[in-house]
N, CA, C and O of each residue as an XYZ file, in Angstrom:
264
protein
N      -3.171    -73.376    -48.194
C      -4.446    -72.707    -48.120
C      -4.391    -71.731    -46.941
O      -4.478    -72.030    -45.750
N      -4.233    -70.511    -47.474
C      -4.524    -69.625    -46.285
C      -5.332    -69.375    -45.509
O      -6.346    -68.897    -46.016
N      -5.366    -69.601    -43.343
C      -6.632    -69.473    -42.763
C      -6.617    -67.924    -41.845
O      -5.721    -67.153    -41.501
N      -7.880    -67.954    -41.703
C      -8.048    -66.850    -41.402
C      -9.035    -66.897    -40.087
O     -10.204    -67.278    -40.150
N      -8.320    -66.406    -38.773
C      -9.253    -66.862    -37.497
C      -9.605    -65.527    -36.890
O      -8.749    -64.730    -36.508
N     -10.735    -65.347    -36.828
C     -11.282    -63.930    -36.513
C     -12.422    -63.906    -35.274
O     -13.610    -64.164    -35.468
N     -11.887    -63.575    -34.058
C     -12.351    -63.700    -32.129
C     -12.782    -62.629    -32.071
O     -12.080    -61.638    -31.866
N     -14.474    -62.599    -32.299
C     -15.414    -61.679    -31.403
C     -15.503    -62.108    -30.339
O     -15.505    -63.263    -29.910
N     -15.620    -60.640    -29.631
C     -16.449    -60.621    -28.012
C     -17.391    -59.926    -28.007
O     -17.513    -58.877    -27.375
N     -18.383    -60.571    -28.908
C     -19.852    -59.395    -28.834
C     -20.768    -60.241    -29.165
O     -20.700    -61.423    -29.502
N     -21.833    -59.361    -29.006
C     -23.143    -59.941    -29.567
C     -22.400    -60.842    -31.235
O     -21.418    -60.720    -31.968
N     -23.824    -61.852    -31.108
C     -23.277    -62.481    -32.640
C     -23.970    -61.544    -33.556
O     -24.692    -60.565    -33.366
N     -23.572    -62.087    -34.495
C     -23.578    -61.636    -35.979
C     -24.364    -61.833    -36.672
O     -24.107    -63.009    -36.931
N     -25.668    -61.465    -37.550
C     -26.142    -61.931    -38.078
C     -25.725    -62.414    -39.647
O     -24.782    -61.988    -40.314
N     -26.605    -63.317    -39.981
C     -25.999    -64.093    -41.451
C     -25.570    -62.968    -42.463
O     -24.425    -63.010    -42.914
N     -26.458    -61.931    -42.856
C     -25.731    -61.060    -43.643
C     -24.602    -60.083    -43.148
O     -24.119    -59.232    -43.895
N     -24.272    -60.230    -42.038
C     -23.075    -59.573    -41.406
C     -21.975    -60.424    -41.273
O     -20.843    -59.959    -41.139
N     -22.241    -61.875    -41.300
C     -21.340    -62.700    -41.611
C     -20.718    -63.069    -43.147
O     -19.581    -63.524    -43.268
N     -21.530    -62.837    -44.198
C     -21.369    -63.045    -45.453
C     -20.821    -61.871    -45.598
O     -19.863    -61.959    -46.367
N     -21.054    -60.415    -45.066
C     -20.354    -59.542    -45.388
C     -18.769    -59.005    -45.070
O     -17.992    -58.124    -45.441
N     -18.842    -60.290    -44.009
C     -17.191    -59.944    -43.503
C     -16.674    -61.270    -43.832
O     -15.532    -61.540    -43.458
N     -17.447    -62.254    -44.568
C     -16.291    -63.413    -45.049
C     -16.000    -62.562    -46.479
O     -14.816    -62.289    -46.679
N     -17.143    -62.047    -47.658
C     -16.844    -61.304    -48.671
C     -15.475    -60.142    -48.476
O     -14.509    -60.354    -49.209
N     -15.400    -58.999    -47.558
C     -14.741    -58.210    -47.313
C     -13.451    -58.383    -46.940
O     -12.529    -57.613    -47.209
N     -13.375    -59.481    -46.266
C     -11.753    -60.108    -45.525
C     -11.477    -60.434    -46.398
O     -10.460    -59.904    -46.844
N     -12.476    -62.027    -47.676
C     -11.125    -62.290    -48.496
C     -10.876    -61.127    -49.753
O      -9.833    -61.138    -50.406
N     -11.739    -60.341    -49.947
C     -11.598    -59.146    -51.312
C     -10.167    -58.861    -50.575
O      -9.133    -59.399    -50.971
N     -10.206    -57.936    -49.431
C      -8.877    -57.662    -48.531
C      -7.418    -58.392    -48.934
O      -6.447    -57.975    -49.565
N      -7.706    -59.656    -48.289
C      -6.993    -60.281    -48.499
C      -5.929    -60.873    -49.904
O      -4.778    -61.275    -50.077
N      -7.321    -60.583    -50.787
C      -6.850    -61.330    -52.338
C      -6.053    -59.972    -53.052
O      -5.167    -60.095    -53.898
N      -6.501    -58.805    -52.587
C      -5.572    -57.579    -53.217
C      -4.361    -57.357    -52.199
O      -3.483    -56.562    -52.534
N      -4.271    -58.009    -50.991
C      -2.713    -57.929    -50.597
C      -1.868    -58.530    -50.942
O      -0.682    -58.260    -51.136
N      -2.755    -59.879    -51.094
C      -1.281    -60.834    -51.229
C      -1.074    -61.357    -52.521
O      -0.023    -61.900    -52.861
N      -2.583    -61.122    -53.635
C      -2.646    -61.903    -54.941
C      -2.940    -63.219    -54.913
O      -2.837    -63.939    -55.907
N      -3.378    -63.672    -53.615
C      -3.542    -65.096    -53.958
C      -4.850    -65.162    -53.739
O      -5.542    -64.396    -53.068
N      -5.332    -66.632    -54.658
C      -6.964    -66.737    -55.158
C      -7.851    -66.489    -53.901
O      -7.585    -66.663    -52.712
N      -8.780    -66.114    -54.399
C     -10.176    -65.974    -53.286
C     -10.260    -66.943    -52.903
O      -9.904    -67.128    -51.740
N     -10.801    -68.106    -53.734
C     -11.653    -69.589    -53.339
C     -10.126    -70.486    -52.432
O     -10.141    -71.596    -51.901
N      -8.980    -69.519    -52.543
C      -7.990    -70.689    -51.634
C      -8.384    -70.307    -50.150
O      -8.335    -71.311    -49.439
N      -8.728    -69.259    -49.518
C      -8.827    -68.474    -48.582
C      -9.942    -69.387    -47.244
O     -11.119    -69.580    -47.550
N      -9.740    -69.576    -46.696
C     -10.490    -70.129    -44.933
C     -10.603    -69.369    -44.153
O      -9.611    -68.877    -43.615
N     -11.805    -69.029    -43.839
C     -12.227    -67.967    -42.448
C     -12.834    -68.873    -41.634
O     -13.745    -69.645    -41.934
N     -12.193    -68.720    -40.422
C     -13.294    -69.277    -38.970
C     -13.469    -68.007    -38.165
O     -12.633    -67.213    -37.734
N     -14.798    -68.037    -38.083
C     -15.510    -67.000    -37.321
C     -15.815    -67.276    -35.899
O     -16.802    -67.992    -35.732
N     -15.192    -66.868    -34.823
C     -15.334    -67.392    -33.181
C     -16.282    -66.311    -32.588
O     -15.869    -65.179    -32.338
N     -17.225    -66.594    -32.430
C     -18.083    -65.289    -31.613
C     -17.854    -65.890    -29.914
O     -18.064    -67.063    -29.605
N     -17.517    -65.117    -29.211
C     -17.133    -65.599    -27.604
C     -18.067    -64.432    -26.790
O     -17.914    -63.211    -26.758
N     -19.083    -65.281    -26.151
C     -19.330    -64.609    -25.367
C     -18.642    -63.475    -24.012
O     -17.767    -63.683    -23.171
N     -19.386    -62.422    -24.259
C     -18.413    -61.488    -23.455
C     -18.168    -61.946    -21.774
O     -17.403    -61.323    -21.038
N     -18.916    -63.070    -21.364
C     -18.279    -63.921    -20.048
C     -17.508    -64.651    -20.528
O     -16.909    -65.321    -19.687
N     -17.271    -64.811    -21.413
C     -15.604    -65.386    -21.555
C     -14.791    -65.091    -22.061
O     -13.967    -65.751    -22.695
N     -14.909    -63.560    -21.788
C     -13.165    -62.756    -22.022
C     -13.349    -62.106    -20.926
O     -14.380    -61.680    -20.405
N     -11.721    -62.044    -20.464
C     -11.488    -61.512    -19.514
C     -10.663    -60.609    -20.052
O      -9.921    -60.867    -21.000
N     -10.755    -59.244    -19.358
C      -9.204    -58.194    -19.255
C      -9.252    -57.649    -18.065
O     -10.263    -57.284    -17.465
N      -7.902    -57.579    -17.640
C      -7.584    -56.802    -16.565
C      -7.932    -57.431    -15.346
O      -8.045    -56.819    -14.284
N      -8.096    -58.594    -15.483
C      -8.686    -59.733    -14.326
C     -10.448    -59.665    -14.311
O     -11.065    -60.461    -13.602
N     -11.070    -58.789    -15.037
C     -12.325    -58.852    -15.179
C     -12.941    -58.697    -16.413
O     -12.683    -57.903    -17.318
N     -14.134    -59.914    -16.296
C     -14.926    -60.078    -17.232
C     -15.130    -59.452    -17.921
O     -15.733    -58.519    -17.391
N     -14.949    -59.197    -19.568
C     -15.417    -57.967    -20.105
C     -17.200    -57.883    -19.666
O     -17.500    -56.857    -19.056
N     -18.054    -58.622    -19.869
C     -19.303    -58.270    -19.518
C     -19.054    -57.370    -18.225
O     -19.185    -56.227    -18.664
N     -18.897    -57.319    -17.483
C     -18.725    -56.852    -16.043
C     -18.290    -55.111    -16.643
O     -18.861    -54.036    -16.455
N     -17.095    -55.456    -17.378
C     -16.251    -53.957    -17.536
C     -17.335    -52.917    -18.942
O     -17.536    -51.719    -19.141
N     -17.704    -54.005    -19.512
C     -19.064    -53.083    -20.774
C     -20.048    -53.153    -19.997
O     -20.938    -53.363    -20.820
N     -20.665    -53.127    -18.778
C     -21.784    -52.503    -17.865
C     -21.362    -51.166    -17.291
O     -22.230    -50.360    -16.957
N     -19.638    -50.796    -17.113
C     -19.673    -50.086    -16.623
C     -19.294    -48.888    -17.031
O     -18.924    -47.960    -16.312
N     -19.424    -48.911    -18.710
C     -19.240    -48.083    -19.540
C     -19.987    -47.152    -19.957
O     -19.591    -46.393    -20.842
C-alpha cells in the first residue's frame, strides 16, 4: 500500500482544502504509477511555523521578516 507523507509549515488547511489535496495527490499519483486509487495513504502533517527551523531560525521569526 503506497504512503504518502506530506509536511506543512503553514497555517492549517481547511477541510475542503484538505479533500482537495488528498483528491489531487492520489488522481497524480494513480496516472504515474497505474496503481489503484483506494490502495493509496496520505498523512497530512501541518507543523506549526515555531517548529521549523531554517538557517538556525524559526521560520515564524524569518516569515515576519518578509
Amino acid at each position: 500500500m503506497p504512503l504518502i507523507t506530506i509536511e506543512l509549515a503553514s497555517k492549517s488547511l481547511d477541510k475542503n482544502q484538505k479533500e482537495r489535496l488528498y483528491r489531487e495527490m492520489t488522481d497524480l499519483m494513480h496516472d504515474i504509477t497505474g496503481i489503484r486509487k483506494d490502495a493509496f495513504l496520505i498523512y497530512l502533517h501541518e507543523n506549526s511555523t515555531d517548529n521549523v527551523g531554517s538557517g538556525g531560525i524559526m521560520l515564524s521569526e524569518k516569515l515576519k521578516n518578509q
